[in-house]
Biopython code that builds the backbone (N, CA, C, O; Angstrom):
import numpy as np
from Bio.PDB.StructureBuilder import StructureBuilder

atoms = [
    (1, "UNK", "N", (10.686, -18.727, -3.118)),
    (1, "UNK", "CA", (9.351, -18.620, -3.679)),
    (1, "UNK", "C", (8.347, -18.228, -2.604)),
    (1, "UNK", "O", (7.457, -17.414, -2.850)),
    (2, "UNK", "N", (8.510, -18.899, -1.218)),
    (2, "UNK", "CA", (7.472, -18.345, -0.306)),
    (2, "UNK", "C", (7.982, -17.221, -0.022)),
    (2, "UNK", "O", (7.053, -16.507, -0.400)),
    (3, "UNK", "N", (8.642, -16.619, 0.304)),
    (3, "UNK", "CA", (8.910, -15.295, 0.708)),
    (3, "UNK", "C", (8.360, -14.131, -0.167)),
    (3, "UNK", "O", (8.124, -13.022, 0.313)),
    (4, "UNK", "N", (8.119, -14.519, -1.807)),
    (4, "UNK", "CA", (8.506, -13.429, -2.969)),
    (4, "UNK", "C", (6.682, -13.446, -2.993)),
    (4, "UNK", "O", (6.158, -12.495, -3.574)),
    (5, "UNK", "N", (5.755, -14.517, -2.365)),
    (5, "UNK", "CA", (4.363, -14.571, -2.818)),
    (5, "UNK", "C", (3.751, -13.975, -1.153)),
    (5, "UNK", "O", (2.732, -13.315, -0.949)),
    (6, "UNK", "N", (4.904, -14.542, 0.011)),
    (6, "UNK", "CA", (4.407, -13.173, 1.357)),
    (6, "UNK", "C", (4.637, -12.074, 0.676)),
    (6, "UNK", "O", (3.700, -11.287, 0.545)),
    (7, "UNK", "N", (5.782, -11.802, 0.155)),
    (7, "UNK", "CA", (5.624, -10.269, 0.041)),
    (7, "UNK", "C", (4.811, -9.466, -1.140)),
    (7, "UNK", "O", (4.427, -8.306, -0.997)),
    (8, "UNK", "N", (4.627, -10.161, -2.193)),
    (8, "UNK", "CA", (3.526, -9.686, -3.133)),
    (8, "UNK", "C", (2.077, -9.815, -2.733)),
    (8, "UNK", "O", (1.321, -8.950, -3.174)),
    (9, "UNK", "N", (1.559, -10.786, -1.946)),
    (9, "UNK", "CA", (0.139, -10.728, -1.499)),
    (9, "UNK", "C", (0.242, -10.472, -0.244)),
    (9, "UNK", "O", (-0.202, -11.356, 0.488)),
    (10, "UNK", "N", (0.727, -9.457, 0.312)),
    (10, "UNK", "CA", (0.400, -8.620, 1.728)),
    (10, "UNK", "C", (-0.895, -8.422, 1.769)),
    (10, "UNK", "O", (-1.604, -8.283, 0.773)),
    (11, "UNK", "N", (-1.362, -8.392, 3.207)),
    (11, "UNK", "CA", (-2.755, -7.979, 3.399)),
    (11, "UNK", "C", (-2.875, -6.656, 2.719)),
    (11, "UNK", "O", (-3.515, -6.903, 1.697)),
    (12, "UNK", "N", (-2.546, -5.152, 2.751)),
    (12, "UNK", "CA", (-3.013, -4.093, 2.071)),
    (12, "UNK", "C", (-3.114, -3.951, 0.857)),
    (12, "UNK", "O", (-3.817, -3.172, 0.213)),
    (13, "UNK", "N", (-2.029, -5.110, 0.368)),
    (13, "UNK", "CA", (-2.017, -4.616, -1.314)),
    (13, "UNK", "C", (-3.204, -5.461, -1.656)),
    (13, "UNK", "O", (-3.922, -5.108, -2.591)),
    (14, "UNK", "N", (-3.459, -6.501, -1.006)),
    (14, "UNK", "CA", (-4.968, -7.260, -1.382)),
    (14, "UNK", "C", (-6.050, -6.705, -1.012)),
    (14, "UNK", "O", (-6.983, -6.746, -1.815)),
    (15, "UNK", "N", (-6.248, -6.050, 0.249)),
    (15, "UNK", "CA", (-7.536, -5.347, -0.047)),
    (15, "UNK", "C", (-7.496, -3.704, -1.096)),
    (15, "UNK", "O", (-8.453, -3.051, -1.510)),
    (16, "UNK", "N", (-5.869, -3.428, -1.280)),
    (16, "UNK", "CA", (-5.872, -2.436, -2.905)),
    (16, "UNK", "C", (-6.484, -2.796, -3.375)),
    (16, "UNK", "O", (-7.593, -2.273, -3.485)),
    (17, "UNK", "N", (-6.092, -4.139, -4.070)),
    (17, "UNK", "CA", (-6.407, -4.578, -5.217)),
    (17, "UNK", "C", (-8.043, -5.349, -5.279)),
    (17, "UNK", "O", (-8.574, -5.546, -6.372)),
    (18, "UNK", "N", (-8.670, -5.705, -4.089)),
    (18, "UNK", "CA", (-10.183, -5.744, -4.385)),
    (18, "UNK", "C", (-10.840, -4.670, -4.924)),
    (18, "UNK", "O", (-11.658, -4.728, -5.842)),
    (19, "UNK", "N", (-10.258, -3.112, -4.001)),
    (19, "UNK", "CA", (-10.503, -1.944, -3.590)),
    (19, "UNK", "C", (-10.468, -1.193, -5.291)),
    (19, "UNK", "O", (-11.033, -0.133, -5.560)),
    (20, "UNK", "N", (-9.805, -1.891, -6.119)),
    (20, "UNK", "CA", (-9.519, -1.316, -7.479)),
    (20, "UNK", "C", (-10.697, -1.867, -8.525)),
    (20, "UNK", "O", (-11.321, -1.213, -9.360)),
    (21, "UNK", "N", (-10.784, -3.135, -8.237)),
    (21, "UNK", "CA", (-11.913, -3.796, -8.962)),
    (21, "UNK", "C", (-12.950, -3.554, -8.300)),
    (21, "UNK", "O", (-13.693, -3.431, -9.274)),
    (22, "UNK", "N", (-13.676, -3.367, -7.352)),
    (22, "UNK", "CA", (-14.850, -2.755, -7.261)),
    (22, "UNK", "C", (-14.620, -1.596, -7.754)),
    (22, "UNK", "O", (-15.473, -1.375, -8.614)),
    (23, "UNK", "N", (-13.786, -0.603, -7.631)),
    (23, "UNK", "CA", (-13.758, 0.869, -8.174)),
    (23, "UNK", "C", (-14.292, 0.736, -9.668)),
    (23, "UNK", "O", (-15.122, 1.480, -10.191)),
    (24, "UNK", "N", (-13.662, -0.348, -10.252)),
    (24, "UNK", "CA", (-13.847, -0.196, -12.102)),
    (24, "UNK", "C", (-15.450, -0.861, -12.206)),
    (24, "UNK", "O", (-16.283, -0.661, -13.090)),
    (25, "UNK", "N", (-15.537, -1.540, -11.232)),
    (25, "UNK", "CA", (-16.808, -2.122, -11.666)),
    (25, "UNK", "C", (-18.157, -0.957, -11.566)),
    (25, "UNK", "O", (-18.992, -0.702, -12.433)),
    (26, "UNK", "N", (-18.006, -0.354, -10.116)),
    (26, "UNK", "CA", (-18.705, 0.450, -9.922)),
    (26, "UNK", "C", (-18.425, 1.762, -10.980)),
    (26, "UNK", "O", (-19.477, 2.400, -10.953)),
    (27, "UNK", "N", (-17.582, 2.361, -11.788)),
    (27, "UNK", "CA", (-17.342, 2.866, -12.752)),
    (27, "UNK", "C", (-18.047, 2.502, -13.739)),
    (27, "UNK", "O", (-18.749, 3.212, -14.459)),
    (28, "UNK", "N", (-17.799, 0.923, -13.808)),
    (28, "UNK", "CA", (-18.855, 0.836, -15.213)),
    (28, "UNK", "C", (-20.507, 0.710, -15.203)),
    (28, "UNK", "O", (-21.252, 1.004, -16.137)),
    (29, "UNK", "N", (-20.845, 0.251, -14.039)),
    (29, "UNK", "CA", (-22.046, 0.557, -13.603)),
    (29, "UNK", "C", (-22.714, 2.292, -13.723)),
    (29, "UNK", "O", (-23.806, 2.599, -14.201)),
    (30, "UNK", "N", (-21.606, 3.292, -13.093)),
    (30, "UNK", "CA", (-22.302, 4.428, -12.610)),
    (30, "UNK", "C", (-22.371, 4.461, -14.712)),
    (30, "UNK", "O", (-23.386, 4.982, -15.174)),
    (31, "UNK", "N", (-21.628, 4.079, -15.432)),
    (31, "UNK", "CA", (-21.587, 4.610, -16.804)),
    (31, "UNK", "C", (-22.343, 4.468, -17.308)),
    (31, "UNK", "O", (-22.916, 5.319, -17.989)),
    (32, "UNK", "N", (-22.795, 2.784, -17.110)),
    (32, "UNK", "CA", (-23.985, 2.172, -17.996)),
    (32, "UNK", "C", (-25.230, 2.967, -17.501)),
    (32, "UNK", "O", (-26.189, 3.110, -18.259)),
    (33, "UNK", "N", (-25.231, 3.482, -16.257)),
    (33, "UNK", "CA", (-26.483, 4.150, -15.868)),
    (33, "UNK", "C", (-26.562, 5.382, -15.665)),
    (33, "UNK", "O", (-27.388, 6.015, -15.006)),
    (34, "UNK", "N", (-25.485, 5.792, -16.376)),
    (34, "UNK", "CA", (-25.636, 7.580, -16.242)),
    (34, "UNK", "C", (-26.910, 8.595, -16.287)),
    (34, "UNK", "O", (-27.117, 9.620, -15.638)),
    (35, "UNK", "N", (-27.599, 8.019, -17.167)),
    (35, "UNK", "CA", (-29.056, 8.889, -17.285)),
    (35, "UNK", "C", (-30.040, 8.463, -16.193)),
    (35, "UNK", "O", (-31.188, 8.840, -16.424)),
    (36, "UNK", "N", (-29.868, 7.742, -15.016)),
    (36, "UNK", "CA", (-30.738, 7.265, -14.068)),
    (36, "UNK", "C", (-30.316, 8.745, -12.927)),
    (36, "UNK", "O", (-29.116, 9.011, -13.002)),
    (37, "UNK", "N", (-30.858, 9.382, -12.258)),
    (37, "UNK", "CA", (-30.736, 9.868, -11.622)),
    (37, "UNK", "C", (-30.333, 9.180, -9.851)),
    (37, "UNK", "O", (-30.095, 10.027, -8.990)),
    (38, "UNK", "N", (-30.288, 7.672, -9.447)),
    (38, "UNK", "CA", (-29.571, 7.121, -8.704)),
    (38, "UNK", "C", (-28.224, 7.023, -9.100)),
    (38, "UNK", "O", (-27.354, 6.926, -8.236)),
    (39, "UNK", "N", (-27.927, 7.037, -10.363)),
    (39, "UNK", "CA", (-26.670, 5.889, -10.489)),
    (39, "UNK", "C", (-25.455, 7.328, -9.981)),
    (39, "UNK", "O", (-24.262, 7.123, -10.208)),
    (40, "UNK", "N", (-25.830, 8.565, -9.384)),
    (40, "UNK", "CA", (-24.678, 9.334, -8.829)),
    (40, "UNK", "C", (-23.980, 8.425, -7.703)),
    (40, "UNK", "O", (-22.762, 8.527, -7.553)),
    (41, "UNK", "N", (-24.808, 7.440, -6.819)),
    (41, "UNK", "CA", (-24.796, 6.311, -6.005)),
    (41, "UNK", "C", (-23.445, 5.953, -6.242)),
    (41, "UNK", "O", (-22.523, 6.288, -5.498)),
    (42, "UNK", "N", (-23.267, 4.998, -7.692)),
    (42, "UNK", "CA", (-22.305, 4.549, -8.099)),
    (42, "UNK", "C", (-20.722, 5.226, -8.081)),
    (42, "UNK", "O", (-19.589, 4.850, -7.781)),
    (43, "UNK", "N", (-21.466, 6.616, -8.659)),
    (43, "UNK", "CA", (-20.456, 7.104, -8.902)),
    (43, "UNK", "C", (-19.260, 7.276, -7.544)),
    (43, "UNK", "O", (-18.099, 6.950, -7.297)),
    (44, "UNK", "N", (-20.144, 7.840, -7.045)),
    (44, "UNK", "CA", (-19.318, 8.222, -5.278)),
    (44, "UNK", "C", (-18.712, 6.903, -5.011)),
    (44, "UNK", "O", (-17.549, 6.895, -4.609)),
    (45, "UNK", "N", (-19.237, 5.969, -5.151)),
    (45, "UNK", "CA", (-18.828, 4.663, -4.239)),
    (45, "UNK", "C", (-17.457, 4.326, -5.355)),
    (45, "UNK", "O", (-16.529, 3.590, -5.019)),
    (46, "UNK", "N", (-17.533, 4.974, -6.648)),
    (46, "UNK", "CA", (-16.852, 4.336, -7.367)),
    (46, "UNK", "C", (-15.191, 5.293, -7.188)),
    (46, "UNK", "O", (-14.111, 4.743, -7.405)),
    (47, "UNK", "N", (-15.289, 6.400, -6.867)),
    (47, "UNK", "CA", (-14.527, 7.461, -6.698)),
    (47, "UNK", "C", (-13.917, 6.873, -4.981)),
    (47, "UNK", "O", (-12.712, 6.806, -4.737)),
    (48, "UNK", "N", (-14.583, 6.643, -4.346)),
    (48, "UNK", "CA", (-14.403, 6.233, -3.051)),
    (48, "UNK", "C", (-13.095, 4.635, -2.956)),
    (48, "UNK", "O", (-11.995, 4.507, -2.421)),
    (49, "UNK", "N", (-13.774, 3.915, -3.587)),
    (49, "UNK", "CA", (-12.789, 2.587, -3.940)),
    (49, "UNK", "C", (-11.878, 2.825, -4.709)),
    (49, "UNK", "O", (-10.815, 2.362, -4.296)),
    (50, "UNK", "N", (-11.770, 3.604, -6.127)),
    (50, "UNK", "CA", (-10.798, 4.193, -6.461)),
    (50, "UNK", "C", (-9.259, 4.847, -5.482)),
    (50, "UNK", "O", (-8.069, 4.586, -5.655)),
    (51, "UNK", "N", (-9.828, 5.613, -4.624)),
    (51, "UNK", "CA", (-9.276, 6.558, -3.926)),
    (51, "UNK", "C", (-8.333, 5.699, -2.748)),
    (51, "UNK", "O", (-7.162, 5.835, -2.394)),
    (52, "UNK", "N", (-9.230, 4.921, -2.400)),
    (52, "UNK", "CA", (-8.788, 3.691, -1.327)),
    (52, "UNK", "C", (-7.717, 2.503, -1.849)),
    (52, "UNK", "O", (-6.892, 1.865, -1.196)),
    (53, "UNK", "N", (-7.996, 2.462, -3.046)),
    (53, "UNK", "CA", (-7.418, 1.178, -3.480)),
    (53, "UNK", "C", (-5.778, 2.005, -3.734)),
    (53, "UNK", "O", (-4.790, 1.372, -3.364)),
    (54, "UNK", "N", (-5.610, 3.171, -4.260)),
    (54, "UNK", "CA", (-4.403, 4.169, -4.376)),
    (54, "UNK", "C", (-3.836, 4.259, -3.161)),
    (54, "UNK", "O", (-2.738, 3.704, -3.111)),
    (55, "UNK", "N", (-4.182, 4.740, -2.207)),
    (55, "UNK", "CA", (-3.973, 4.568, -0.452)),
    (55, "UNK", "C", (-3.310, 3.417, 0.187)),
    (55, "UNK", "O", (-2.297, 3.469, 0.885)),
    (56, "UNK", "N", (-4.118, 2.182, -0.189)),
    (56, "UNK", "CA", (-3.773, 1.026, -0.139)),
    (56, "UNK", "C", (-2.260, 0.512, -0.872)),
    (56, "UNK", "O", (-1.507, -0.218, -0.228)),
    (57, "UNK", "N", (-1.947, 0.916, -2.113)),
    (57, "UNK", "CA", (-0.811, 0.576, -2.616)),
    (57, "UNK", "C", (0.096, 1.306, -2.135)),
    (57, "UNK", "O", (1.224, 0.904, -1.853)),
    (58, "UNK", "N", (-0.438, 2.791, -1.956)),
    (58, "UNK", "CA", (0.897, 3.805, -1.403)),
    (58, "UNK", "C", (1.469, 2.665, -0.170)),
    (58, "UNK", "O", (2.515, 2.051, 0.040)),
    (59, "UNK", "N", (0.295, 2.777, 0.398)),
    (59, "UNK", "CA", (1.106, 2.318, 2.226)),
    (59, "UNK", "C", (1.462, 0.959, 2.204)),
    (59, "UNK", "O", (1.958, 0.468, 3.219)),
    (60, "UNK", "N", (1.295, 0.328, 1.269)),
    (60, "UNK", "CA", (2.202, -1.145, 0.907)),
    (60, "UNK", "C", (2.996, -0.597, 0.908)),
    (60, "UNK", "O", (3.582, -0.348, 1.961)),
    (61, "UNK", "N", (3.425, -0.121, -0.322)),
    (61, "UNK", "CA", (5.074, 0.531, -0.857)),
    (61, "UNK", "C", (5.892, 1.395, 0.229)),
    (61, "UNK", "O", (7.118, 1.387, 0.335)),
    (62, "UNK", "N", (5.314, 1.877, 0.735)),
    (62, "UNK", "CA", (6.085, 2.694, 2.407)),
    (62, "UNK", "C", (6.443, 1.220, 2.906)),
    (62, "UNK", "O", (7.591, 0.776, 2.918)),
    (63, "UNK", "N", (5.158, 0.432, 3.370)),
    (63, "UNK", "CA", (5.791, 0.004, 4.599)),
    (63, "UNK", "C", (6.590, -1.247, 3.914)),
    (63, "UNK", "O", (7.051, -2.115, 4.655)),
    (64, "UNK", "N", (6.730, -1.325, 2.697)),
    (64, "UNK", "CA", (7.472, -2.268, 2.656)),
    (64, "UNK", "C", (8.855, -1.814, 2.161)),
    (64, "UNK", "O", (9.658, -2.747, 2.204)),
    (65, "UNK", "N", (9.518, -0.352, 1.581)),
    (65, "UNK", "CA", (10.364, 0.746, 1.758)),
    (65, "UNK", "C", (10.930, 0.706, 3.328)),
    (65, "UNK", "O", (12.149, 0.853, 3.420)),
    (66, "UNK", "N", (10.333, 0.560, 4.335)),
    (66, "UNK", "CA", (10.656, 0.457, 5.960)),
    (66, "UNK", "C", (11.135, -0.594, 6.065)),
    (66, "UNK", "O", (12.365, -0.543, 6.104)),
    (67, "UNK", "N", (10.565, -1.917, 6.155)),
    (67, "UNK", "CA", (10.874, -2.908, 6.141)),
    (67, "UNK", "C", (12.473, -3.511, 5.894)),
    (67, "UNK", "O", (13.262, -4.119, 6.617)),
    (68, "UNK", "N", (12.521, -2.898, 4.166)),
    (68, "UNK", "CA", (13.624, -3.376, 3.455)),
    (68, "UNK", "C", (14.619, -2.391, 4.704)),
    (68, "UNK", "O", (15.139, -3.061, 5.596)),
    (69, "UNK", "N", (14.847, -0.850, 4.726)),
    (69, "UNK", "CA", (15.801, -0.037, 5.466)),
    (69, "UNK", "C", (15.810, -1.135, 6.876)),
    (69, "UNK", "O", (16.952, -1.300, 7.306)),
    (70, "UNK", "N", (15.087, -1.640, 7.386)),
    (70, "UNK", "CA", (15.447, -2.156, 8.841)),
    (70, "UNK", "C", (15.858, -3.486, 8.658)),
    (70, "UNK", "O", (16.310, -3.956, 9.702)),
    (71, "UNK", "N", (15.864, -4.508, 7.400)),
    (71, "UNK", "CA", (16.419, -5.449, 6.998)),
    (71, "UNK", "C", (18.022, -5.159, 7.011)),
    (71, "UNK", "O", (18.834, -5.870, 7.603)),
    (72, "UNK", "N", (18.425, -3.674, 6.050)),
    (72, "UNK", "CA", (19.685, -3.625, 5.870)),
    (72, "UNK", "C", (20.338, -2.759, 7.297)),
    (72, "UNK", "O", (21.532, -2.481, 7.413)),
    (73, "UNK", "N", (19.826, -2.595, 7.786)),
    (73, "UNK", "CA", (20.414, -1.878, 9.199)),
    (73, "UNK", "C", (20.237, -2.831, 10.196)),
    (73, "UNK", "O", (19.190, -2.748, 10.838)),
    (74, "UNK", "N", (21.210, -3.929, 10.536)),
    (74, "UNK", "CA", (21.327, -4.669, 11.222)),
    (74, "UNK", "C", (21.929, -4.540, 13.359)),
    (74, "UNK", "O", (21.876, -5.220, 14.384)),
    (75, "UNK", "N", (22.474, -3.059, 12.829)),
    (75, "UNK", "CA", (23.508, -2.373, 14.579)),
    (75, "UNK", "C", (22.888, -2.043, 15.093)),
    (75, "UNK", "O", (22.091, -1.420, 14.393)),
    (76, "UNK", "N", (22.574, -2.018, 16.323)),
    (76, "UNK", "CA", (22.479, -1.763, 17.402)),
    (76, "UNK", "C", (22.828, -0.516, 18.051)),
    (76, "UNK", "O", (23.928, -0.253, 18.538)),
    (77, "UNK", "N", (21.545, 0.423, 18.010)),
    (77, "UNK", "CA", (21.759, 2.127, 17.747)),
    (77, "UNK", "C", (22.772, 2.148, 19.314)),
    (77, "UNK", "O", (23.210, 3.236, 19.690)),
    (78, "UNK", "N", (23.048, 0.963, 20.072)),
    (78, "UNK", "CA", (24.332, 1.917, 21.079)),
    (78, "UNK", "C", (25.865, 1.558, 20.025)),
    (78, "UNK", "O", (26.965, 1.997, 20.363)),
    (79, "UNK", "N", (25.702, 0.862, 18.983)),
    (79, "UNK", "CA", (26.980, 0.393, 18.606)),
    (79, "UNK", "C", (27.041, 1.856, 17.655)),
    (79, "UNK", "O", (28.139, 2.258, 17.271)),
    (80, "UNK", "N", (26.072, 2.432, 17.393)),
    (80, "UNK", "CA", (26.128, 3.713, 15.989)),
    (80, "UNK", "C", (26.510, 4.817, 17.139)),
    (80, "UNK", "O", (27.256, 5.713, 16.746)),
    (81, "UNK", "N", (26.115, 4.864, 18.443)),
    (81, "UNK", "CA", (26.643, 5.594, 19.615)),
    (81, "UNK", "C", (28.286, 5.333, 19.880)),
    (81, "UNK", "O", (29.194, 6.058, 20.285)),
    (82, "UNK", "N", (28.203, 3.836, 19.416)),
    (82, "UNK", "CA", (29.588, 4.238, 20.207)),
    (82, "UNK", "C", (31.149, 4.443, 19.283)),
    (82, "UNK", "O", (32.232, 4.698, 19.809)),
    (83, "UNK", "N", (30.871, 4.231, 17.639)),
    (83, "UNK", "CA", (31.335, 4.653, 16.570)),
    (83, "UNK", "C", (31.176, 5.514, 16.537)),
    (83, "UNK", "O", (31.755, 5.661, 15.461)),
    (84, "UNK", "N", (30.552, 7.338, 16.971)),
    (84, "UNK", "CA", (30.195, 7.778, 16.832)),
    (84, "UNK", "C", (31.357, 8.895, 18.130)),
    (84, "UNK", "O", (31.740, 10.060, 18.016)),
    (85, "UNK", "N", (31.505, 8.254, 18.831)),
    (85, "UNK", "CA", (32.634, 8.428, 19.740)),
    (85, "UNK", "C", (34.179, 8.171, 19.726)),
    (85, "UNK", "O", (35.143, 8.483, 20.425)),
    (86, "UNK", "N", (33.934, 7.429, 18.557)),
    (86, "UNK", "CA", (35.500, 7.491, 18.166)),
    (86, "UNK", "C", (35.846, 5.693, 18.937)),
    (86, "UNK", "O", (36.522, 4.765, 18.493)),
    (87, "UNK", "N", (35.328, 5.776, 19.752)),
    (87, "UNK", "CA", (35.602, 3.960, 19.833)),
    (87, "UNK", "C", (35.127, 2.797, 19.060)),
    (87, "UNK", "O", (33.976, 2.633, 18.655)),
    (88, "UNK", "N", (36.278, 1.893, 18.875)),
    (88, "UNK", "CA", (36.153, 0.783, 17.972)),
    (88, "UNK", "C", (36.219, 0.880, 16.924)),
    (88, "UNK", "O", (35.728, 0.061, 16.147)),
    (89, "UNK", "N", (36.997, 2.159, 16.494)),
    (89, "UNK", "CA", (37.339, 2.122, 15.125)),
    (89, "UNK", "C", (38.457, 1.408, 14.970)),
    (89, "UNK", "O", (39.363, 1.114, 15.750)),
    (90, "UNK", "N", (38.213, 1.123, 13.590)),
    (90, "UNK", "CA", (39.743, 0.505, 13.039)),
    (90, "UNK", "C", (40.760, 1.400, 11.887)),
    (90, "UNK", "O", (41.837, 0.931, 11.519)),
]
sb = StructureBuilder()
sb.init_structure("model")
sb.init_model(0)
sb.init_chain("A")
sb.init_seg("    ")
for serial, (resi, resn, name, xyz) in enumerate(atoms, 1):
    if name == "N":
        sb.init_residue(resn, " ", resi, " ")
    sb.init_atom(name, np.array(xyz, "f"), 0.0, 1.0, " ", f" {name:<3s}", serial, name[0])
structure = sb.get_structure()
């Protein structure tokens, strides 16, 4: 259970996921105020957190794609050298 809630609330995917809810909020703001000639304000900021919060999940999912590959690759790149030479095979 601790391991499965480190790896679901990583630092990036949590500031994604702030990064997503300000996006919608500021979305619904720039909406409710579309006819104000500030609320373009919103909009940018809202396109901006949007954009970030996507960024944010990508590079969770990489680095935790890395992670898992160096979990299952346990050898010791002289032991992949030296299989690689024909010694220590069986």
């Amino acid at each position: 259970m601790k391991n499965f809630l480190k790896e679901a609330f990583s630092g990036t995917e949590l500031v994604g996921t702030m990064n997503l809810i300000a996006g919608i909020i500021m979305a619904l703001l720039w909406s409710y105020f579309a006819s104000q000639w500030w609320s373009v304000a919103f909009g940018f900021l809202a396109a901006f957190f949007l954009i970030e919060a996507v960024w944010h999940y990508i590079l969770t999912d990489y680095l935790r794609h890395i992670h898992k590959d160096r979990q299952g690759n346990d050898d010791c790149p002289s032991d992949n050298l030296k299989n690689q030479k024909g010694e220590d095979r069986i």
